[in-house]
C-alpha positions as a Markdown table, in Angstrom:
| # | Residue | x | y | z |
|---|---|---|---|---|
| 1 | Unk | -28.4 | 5.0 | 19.5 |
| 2 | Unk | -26.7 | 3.0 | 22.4 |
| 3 | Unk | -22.8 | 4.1 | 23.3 |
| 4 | Unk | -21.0 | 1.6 | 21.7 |
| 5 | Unk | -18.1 | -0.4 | 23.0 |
| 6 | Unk | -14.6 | 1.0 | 23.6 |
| 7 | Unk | -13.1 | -1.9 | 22.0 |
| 8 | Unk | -15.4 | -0.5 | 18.8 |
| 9 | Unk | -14.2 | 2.6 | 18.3 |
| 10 | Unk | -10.6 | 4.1 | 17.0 |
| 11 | Unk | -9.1 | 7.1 | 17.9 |
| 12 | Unk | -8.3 | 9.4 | 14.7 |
| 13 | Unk | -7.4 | 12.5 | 16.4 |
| 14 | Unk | -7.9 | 15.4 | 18.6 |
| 15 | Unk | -9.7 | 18.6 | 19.0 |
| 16 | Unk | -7.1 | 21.3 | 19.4 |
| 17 | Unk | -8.8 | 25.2 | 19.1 |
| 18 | Unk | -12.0 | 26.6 | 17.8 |
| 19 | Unk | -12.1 | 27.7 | 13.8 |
| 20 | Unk | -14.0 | 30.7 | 13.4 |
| 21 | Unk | -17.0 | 31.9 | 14.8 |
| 22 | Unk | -19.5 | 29.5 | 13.6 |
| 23 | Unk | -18.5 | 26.7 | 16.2 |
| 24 | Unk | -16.3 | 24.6 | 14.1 |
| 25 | Unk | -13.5 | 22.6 | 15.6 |
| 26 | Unk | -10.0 | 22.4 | 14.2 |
| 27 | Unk | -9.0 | 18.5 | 14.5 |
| 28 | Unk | -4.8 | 17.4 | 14.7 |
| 29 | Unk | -5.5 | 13.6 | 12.7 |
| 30 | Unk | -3.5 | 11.1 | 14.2 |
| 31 | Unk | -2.4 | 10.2 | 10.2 |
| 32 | Unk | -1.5 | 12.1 | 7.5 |
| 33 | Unk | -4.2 | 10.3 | 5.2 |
| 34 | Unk | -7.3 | 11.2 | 7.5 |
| 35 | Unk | -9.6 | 9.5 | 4.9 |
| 36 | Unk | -12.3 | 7.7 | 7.3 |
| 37 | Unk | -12.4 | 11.1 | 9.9 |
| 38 | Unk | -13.1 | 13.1 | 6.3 |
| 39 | Unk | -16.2 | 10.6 | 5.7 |
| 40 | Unk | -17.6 | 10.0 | 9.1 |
| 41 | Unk | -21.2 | 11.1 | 9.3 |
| 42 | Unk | -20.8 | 10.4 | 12.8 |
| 43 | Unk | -18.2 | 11.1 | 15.7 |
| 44 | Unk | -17.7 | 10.1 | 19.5 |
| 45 | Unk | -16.0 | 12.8 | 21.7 |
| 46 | Unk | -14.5 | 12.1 | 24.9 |
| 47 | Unk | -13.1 | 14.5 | 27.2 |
| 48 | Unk | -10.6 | 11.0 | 29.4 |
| 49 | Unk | -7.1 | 10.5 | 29.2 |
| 50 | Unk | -5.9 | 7.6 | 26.8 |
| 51 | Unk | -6.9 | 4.5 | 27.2 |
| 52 | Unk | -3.4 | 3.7 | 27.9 |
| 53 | Unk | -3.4 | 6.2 | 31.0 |
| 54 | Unk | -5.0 | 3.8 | 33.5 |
| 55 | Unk | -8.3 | 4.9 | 33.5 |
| 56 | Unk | -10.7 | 2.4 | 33.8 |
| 57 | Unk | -13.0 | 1.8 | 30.6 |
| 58 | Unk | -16.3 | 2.5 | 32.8 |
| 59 | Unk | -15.3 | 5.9 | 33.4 |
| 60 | Unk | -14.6 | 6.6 | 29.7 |
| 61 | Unk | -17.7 | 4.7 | 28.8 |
| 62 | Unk | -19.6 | 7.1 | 30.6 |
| 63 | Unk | -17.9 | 9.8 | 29.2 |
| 64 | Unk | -18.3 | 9.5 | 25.4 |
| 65 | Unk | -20.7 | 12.0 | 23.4 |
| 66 | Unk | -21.8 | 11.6 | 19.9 |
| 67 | Unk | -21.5 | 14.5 | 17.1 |
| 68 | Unk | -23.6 | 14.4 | 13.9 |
| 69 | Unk | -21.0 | 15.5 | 11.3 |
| 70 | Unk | -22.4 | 18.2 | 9.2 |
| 71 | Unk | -19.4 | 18.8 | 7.6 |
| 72 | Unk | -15.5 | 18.0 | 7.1 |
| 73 | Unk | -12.4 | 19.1 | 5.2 |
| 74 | Unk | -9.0 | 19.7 | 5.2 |
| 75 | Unk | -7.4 | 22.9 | 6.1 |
| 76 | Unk | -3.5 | 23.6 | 6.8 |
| 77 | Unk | -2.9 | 20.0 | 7.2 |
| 78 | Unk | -5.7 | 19.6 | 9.8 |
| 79 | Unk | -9.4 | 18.9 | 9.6 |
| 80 | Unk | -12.3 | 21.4 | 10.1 |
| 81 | Unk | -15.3 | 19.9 | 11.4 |
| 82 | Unk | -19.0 | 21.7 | 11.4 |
| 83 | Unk | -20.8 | 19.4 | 14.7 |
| 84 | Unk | -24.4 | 19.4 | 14.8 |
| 85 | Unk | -25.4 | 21.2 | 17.6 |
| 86 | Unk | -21.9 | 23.6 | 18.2 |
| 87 | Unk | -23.0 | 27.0 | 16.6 |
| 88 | Unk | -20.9 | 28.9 | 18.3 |
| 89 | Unk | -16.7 | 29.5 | 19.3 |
| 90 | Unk | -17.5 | 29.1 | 23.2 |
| 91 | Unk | -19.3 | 26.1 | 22.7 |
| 92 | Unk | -16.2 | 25.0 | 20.3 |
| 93 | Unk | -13.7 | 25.6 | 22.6 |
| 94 | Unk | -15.6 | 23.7 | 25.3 |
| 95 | Unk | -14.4 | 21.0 | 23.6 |
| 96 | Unk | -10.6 | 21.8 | 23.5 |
| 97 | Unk | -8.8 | 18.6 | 24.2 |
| 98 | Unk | -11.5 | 16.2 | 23.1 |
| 99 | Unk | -10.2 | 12.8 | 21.3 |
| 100 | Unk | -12.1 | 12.0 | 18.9 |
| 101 | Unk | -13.2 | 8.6 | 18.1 |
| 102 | Unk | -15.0 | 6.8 | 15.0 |
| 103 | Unk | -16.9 | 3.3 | 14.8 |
| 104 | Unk | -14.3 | 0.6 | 13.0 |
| 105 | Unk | -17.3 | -0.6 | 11.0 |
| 106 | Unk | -17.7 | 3.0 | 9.6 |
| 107 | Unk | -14.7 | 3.5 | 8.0 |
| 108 | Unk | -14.8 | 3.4 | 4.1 |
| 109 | Unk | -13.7 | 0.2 | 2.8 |
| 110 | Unk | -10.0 | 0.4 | 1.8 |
| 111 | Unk | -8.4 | -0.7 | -1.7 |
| 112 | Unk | -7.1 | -4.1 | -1.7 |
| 113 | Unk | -3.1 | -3.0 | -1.2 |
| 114 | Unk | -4.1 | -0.3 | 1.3 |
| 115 | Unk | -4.6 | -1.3 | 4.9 |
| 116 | Unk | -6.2 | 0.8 | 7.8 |
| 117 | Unk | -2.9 | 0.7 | 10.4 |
| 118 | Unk | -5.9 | -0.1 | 13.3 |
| 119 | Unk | -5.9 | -3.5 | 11.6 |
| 120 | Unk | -2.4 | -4.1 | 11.7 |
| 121 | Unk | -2.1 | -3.8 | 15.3 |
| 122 | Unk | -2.1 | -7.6 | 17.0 |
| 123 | Unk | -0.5 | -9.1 | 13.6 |
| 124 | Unk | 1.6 | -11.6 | 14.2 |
| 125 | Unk | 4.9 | -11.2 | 12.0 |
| 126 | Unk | 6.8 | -13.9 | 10.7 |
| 127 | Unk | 9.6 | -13.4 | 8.5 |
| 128 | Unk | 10.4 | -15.4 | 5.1 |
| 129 | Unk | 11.8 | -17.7 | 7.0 |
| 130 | Unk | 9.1 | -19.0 | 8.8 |
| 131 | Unk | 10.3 | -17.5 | 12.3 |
| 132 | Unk | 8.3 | -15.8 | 14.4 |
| 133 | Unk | 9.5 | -12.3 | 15.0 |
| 134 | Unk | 6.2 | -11.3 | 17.7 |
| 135 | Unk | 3.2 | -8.8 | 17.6 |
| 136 | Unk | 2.0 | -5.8 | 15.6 |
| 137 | Unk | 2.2 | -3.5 | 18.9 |
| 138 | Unk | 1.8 | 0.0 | 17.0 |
| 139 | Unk | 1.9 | 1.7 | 13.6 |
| 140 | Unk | 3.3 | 5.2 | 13.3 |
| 141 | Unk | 4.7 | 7.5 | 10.5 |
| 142 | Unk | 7.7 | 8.8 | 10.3 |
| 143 | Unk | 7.3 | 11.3 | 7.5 |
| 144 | Unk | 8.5 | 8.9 | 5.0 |
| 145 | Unk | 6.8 | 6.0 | 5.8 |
| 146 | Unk | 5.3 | 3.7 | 8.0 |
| 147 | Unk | 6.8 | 1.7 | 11.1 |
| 148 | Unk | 5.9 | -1.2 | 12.5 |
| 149 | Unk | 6.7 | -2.0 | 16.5 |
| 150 | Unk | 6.7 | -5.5 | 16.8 |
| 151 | Unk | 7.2 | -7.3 | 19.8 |
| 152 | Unk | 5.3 | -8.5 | 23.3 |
| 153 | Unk | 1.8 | -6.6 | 23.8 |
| 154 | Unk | 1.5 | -7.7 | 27.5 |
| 155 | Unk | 5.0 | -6.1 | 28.1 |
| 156 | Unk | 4.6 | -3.3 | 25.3 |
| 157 | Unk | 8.4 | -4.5 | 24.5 |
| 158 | Unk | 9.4 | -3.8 | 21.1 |
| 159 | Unk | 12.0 | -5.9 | 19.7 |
| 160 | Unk | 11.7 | -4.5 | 16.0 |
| 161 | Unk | 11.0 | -1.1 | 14.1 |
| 162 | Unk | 10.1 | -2.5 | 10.8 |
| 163 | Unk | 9.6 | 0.2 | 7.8 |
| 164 | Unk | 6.2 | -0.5 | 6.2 |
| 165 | Unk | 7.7 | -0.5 | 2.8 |
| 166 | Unk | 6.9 | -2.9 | -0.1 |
| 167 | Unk | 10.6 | -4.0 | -0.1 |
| 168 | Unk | 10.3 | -5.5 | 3.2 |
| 169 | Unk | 6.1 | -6.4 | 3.5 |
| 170 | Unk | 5.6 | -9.3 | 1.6 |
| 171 | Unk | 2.3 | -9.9 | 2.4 |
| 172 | Unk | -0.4 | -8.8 | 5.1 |
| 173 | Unk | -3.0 | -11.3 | 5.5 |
| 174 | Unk | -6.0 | -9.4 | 7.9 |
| 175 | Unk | -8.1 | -12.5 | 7.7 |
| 176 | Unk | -5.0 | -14.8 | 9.8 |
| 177 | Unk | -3.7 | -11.7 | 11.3 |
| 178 | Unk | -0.4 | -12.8 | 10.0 |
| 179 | Unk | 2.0 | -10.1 | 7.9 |
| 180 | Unk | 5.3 | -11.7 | 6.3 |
| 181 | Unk | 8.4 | -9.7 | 6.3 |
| 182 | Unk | 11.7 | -10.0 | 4.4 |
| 183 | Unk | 13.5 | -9.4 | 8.0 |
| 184 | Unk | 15.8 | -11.3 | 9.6 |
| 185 | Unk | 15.5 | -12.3 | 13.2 |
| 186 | Unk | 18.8 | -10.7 | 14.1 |
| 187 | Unk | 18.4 | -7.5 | 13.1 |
| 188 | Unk | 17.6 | -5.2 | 15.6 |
């Protein structure tokens, strides 16, 4: 199989220690719902900084290596993973550090009110209204819920922390990239 695109795949977390002696790898998820790195059959590694580090795609093109997943499941809030071809803990901790990285297109299909937060990101959010309020820059969790950062993606300003709550999403449309908000432009 070809290396696919960067623009293709999501990060869904990190490799941070060995788990036993068998060459499974403890993953930190990037979300507390870690449903599509639980089902993937198959993961990228990369070993780069963050996209958003300044490294230049090539470089992290050239760096990616693909896993078969053997097997994966929760454990103390983070997920074990058994990686075709890691049998044992030095080979596992080798790959301390690693990000680990999925194919969009493999993610299980999610129910009609639940939305994958990748495809939230470069939303444009417009409040009841009608007014513009600026881009879906990033989705995070606070604990309780979910927050939107809305605002300018070439500046990575954000003018709005928006909880992702049904009281104040109206409606997320993926197909227009739109999401409506019961916000006011004011509030800040």
């Amino acid at each position: 199989m070809s290396t696919p695109s960067l623009n293709d795949l999501i990060e869904l977390g990190a490799i941070s220690e060995a788990q036993g002696l068998q060459g499974q790898v403890k993953v930190r998820p990037h979300s507390s719902e870690p449903v599509a790195l639980l089902s993937s059959k198959s993961i990228w590694l990369s070993l780069i900084p963050r996209r958003d580090a300044g490294v230049s795609a090539s470089l992290e093109q050239a760096s990616l290596k693909q896993y078969k997943v053997k097997s994966a499941k929760m454990h103390s809030g983070n997920v074990v993973l058994t990686l075709d071809g890691v049998t044992d803990r030095d080979q596992a901790l080798a790959l301390k550090g690693s990000r680990i990285l999925v194919a969009r297109d493999a993610f299980p299909k999610a129910d009609s009110d639940s939305y994958y937060w990748v495809d939230l990101i470069g939303c444009n959010a417009v409040n009841l209204q009608g007014e513009a309020l600026g881009e879906v820059i990033d989705v995070t969790e606070n604990g309780a819920h979910g927050v939107i950062a809305i605002g300018n993606p070439e500046t990575k300003t954000i003018v709005y922390l928006v909880p992702f709550v049904k009281e104040v999403v109206q409606n997320v449309d993926l197909p227009n990239k739109t999401i409506t908000l019961d916000w006011q432009s004011d509030w800040q």
